[in-house]
Each structure stands twice: as structure tokens, then as C-alpha cells.
N, C-alpha and C positions, 0 to 999 in steps of 0.2 A: 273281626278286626282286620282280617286279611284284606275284602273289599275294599274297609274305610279308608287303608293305608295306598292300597292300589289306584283310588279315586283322588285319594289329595297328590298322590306321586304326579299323576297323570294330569291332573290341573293345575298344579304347582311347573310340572315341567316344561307346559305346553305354554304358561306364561311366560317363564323364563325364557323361553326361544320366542320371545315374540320380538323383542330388541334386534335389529338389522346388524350386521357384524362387518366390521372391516378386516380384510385379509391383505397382511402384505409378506416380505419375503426380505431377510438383510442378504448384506451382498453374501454369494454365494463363492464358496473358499476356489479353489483350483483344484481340488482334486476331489469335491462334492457336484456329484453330477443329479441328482434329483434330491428333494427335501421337501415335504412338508411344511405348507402354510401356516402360519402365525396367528390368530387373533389379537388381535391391539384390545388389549385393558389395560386402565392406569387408577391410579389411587381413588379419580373424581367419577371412575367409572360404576355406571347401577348395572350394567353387563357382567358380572363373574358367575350368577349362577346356571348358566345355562349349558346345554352340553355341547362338550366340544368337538363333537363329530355331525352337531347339528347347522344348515346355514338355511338360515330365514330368507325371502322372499325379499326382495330388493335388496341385498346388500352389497355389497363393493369389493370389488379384490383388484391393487392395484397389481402391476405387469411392468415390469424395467426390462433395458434393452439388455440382450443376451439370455432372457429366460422367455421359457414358453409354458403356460398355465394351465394347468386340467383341474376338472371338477370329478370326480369319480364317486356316484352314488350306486348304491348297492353292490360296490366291486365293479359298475360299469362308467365307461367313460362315457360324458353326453353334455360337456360344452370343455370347448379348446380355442386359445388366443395367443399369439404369439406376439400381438402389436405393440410396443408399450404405452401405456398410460391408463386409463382406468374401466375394470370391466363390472357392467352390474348385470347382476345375475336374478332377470326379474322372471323367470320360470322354474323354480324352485316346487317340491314339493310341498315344500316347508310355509304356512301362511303368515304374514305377518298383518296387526291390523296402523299399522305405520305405511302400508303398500298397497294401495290398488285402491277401490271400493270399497267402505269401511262395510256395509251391511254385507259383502260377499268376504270378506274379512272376517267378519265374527261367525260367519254361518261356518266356513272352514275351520277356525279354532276350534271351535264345538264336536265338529269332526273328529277333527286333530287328538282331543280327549277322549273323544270313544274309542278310538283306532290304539292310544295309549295305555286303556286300561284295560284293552284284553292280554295285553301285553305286563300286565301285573305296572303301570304306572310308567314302563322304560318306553322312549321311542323303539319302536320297530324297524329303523332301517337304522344307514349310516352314508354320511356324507362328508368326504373331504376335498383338499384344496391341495394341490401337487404343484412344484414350480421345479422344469425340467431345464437344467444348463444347455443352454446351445450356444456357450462361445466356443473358442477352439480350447481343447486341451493339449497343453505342448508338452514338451521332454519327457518323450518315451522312448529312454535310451534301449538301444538293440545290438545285439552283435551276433556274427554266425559261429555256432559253436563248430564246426566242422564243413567242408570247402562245398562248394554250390557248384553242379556242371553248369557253363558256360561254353556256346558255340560259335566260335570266331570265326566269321565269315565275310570273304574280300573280294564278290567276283571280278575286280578288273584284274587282280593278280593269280585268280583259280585258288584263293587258301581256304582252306576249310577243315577247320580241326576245334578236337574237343580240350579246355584247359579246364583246370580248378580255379574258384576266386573264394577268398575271404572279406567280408564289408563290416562296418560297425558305425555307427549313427543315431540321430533322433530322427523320432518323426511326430505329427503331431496330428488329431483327429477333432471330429465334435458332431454330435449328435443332428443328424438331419431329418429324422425321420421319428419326434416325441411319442405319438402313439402306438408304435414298432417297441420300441425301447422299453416302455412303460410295459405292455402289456405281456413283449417273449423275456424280461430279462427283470428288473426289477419290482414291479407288480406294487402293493400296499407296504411300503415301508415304513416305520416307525416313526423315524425322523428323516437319517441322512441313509444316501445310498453312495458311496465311495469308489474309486475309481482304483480303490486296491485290492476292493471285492472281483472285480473284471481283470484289470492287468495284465496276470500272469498268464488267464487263457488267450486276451487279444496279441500279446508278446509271440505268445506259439503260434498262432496261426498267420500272424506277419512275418515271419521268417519261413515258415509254412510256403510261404507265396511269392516268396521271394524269387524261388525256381521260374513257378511258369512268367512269372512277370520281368526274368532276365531272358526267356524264351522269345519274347515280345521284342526285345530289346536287339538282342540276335537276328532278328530276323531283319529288322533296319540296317543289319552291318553294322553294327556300332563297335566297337572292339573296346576292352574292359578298361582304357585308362578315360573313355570316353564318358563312361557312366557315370562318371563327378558330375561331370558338365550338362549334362542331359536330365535334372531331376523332374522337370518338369515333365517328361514321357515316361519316365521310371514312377511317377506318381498315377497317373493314366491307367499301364500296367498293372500297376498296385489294387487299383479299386477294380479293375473288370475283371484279377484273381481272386477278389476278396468280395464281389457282389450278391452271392449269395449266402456267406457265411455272415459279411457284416451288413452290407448294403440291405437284401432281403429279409434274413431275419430278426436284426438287430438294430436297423435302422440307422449305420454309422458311415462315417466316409472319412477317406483317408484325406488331409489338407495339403500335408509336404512331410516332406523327406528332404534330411539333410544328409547325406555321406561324408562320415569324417575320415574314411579312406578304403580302397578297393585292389585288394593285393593278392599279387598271382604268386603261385611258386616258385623260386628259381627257374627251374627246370624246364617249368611250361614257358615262362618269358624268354628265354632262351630262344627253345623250339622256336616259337613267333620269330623272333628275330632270323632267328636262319634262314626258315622260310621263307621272309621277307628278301632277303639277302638275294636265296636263291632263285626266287618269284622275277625279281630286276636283270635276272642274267638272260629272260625269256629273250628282250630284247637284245638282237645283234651288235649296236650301238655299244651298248649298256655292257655286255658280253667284251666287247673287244676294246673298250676302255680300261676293263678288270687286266686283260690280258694284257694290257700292256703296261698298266701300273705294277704287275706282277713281276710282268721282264724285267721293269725299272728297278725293281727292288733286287731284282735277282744279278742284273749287272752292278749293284753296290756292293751284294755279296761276295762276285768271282772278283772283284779288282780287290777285295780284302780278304782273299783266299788266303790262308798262311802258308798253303802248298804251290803258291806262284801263280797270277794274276792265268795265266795261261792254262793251267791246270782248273780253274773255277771256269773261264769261258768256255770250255772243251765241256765240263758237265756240264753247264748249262745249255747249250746247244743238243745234247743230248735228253737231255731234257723237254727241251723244247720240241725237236724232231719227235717226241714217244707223248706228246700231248693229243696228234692227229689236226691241228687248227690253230689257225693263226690271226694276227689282227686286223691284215690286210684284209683276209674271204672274212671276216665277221663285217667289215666295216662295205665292203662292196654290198655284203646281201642287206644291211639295214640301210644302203641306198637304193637298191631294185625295191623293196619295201616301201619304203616312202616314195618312190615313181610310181609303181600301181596304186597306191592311195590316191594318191594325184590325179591320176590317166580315169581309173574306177569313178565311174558317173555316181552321185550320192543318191540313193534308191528313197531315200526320205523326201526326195528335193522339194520345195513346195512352188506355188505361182499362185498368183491370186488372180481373180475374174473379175468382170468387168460389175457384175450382179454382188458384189463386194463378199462373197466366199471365197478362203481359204483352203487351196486342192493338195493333196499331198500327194506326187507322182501325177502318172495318166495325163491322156492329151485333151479330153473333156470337163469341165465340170461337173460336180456329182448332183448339184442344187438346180441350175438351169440347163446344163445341155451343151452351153456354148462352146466352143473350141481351145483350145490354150494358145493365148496371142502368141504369135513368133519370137523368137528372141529378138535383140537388136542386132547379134551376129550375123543372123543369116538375112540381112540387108545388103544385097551385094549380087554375087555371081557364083553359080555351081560350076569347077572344073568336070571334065570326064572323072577325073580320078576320084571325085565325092569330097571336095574339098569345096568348104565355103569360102571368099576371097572378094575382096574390096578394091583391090588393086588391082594393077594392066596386066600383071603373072601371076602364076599359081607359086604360092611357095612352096607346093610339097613335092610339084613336078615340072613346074616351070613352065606349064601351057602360056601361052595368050590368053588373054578375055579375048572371043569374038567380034571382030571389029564390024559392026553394024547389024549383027544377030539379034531379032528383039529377043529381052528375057523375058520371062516367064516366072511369076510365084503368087500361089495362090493364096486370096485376098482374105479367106476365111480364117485357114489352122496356118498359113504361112511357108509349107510344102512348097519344095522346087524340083523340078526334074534334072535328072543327070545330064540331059539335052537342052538347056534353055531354051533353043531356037525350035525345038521339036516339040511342047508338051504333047502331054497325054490328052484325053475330049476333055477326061473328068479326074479330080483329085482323088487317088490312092486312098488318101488319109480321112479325108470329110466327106467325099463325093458332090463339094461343088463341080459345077462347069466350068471349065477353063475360059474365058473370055476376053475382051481388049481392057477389063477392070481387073484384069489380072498381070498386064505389062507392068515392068517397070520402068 
């Protein structure tokens, strides 16, 4: 009996799967991130006896946009579509004689029943149909339970120090990587796979990375009121801390981040501030401005001395004398200051060649070789005293120009000698020859 029962399971089943099957997927909730395909049966339907881990040989599974499809036989994956509109799936193990060549059709069935009834009648494998969310999943609200190091860093003003920040926000993710996801995290599930199954561990590990990815941030210089404004490098951050925990094993990626606020502690905002304060006194200027809005305020005090207008100016001058500096010497040295910035040749300087390269510094080009054209300055006349001059006097020592001296200035690098009327045979500078193509 056991046989007989075995034999008709097995022929009764293998007919049953011989009907082509349509798989589709309704819309998928916001916080269903994988589920299990559907089979479409309806009342006019002759499809309900068949099984439903079985799919027959041409049949159809439609694909909408924001999902991506897997076929998973025997527990292995081995067709994926993410395109939307309609996939058939004409490589099946499954025969159907609706599909292909009816005589290679029946010859497979036939199969089909041997292979089912040493199996006492059941099919021997299993076959389903997975549809993976990949739109974005939003509002993953976060917050830091306890202060995050932050390293505030300003080299024009030399600050560098360490504060505490607190932040709290959403942020929002989605699945890039279906085959990662399916295979390290959710695997063969039932129906649905929930995004409140994962959560609580993705929550930890995004605040988790919070650190090295405000390290990133630091090192831009960015200072913590800036980090509102910056999400889109704070996202960056986010995923190259988070790429092998979510990116590599779990196939996920951060989208955006929104900061709903980023707050230091009194104390450290303070600090900042001071140092800022006292960062601006670096400069002379800036120094002897303080100092004198300081006196300003301190002559309103002694003329509202209640001990006699006399008596407040007298401390104040004392005062003043026990400081060591005054506003005059801070304002003379931040104008010797800005003279040497002036006077100091700029070491970056650039020129361009005639071979249309860009030289930074240096008298040659670094691409051709050729010389660095002359200024338009030194079109003119060398004094002895190394003064170049266009005019009949020197203005830094009051020579003559040489009345009928020819000059001299060479035609290549534009080099002139301290003697005009004397050159050298050959330029210092290039070692052309000095010649009558080198008068002026």
C-alpha cells in the first residue's frame, strides 16, 4: 500500500506542478524589508493543488520598482532581477509540458515522477520566490546617550583642543547590496522580515561611528556649530566608518542624516570662545585696539570715581604704567608687520611661458626650458645703486641716466648689468652672449 500511495503522490504531484505559476509581491509596508512571493490563485483558478515551494518551468514573476527579486532553490540563490516589470523564469528545474518542446516535456515529467517517488511521493527540493526592499528606509531616530570627543581645530588662529558634543536626529538607510543582506542577515524567512528585527543592533553601531566619523570631520577644521550644515560630509564619514560592518557584511548604506541639534557644554563653549578672543590678540592691530577700548572704558570709570575724578585717573595711570605696553608700540609693530609683508617677494609667485605652462617661482620653465620673460619693470635703465628707473634720475639716489651710454639688457632672461655701458661678454643668468640684439 505504501508503494501505491507513494506512486499516485508522486503522479498526482508532478501533475499538479505542471500549471505555470504567477508570482507577484503587493506593496511592500516601510518597515518590511524582505517577504515572500505570492502566488496568484482565484476562485476560476484549476492551480491550488500544487505545491507551493514548487515553480514550474516558464512561469512569470512580476518585479515593481523599489524591489529586487530572488529565486532561491535548494537554500541557494541562482537568478536575481532588480529591473521592474516581468521576469520568466525559463530555467527551472521544474518541467512543465505548457513550456518548451512537448516530447522533451513529457520525457521530463516522467523523470520528475521517478525522482518523486523515491522520495515516498513529496518533491525532493524546494523552491521559492523572495522580493528584497530597496527603497530608502527613513526615520531612524538617534540620539547620543553620553558626550562624543570632538577635536576643534583652527590653524590660522593655532587652536586646538579637545570639547564634548551631544547630537540627536534621523537618519535614513536602504539596502544596496540584496544578495549580502539575504544571505549574512535574513536568510529563508517565512513571510516577512522587519526592520525591528535589525534596529536596535543598526541604532548601536550608528552611534558606535559616530566617533571616528566626527574624526573625519575634525580634521576638515570644521568646528561643532558647523556640523548642522555639513550633512552631506557627515554622511560620507558615516558610511567609510560603517563599511565594513554595514556596507561589507550586510550590504547597507547610509542615505542621509539629518541633525536636529549639536550641543557642547557650557564650559567647553566658553573655553572656544576665550580662545578665540585670545587667538585675535595675536595680532598687534587687533592687541592695541583691545587696549585701547580698555583705557576707554577705564577713563569712564575714574571720571565716575566716587573718590574724585582725580583720584580714579591717578589709578588708572598706574595701572596703566604696571601693564608693561601700550597702544602706540602695538600699533607701530602691526605697521612694521604689514611693511615686511609688502617689501617680502611672494615665494609662490607664479609666471606663465610662452609654451603655455604655468611656473611657480624659478627663472626657467620646468616643461620647455625657456627663460622667465622680464618683467615690464625692468624696461628701462640700471642705476649703480641696483635700482631699476625709467626716468632721467634715479629715485633712490638721485644719479643721472647716462647721457649717450648705450644700455644693455639681455634679450633672453631680460638681466641687466649694474654698468649698462660696460656689460659682461655673457649673461650671469642664461649664458647668452651679449650682442647689438641686446641694446636698448
Amino acid at each position: 500500500m505504501g508503494l501505491i500511495k507513494a506512486g499516485a503522490g508522486a503522479f498526482g504531484g508532478t501533475l499538479a506542478d505542471q500549471w505555470k505559476e504567477f508570482f507577484y509581491c503587493d506593496a511592500m509596508g516601510k518597515d518590511v524589508m524582505v517577504t515572500k512571493g505570492q502566488k496568484r490563485t482565484t476562485s476560476r483558478s484549476s492551480n491550488t493543488k500544487g505545491n507551493s515551494n514548487i515553480i514550474s518551468n516558464g512561469s512569470v514573476i512580476a518585479v515593481a520598482d523599489g524591489q529586487c527579486m530572488m529565486i532561491v532553490e535548494q537554500g541557494k540563490i541562482v537568478e536575481v532581477c532588480a529591473e521592474p516589470g516581468e521576469f520568466r523564469y525559463d530555467t527551472s528545474t521544474e518541467p512543465s509540458i505548457f513550456t518548451g518542446n512537448l516530447e522533451e516535456s513529457i520525457l521530463e515529467t516522467f523523470k520528475t515522477v521517478g525522482r518523486r517517488f523515491t522520495f515516498g511521493g513529496d518533491p525532493g527540493k524546494d523552491q521559492r520566490v523572495y522580493y528584497v526592499n530597496t527603497k530608502e528606509l527613513v526615520d531612524n531616530k538617534f540620539g547620543t546617550p553620553n558626550p562624543i570627543p570632538f577635536r576643534v581645530v583652527d590653524s590660522k588662529i593655532g587652536l586646538d583642543v579637545d570639547v564634548s558634543i551631544r547630537c540627536s536626529g534621523v537618519y535614513s538607510y536602504k539596502i544596496v547590496n540584496p544578495l549580502l543582506f539575504y544571505t549574512n542577515v535574513c536568510g529563508n524567512v517565512e513571510q516577512d522580515y522587519t526592520r525591528d528585527e535589525l534596529d536596535r543592533q543598526l541604532k548601536t553601531e550608528f552611534i558606535s561611528a559616530l566617533q571616528p566619523a566626527f574624526g573625519r570631520l575634525s580634521d576638515l577644521e570644521m568646528r561643532p556649530n558647523q556640523i548642522v550644515s555639513h550633512t552631506t560630509e557627515l554622511e560620507d564619514a558615516m558610511n567609510a566608518a560603517l563599511s565594513a560592518k554595514w556596507g561589507e557584511l550586510r550590504g547597507l548604506k547610509v542615505v542621509s542624516i539629518a541633525l536636529g541639534s549639536v550641543t557642547l557644554p557650557e564650559e567647553d563653549a566658553e573655553m572656544i570662545k576665550q580662545l578665540q578672543r585670545t587667538a585675535a590678540l595675536q595680532n598687534p592691530n587687533m592687541a592695541g585696539a583691545t587696549l585701547v577700548s580698555a583705557q576707554a572704558d577705564a577713563m569712564k570709570a575714574a571720571a565716575s570715581n566716587a573718590g574724585g575724578a582725580m583720584t580714579g585717573f591717578m589709578g588708572m595711570g598706574m595701572a596703566m604704567n604696571a601693564g608693561g605696553a601700550n597702544a602706540q608700540n602695538l600699533f607701530a609693530m602691526g605697521q612694521r608687520q604689514e611693511v615686511q609683508q609688502q617689501q617680502s617677494p611672494s615665494q609662490a609667485e607664479q609666471w606663465k611661458c610662452s609654451c603655455g605652462a604655468t611656473v611657480t617661482g624659478g627663472k626657467f620653465c620646468s616643461e620647455c626650458g625657456a627663460p622667465r620673460p622680464a618683467p615690464a619693470s625692468n624696461t628701462g635703465w640700471t642705476c649703480s645703486c641696483g635700482s631699476v628707473n625709467k626716468g632721467k634720475f634715479c629715485p633712490e639716489c638721485g644719479a643721472k641716466k647716462p647721457d649717450g651710454a648705450p644700455l644693455y639688457r639681455c634679450d633672453k632672461c631680460g638681466w641687466e648689468p649694474k654698468d649698462p655701458a660696460h656689460p659682461p661678454k655673457f649673461c650671469p643668468e642664461c649664458g647668452d652672449l651679449f650682442d647689438e640684439n641686446d641694446r636698448v
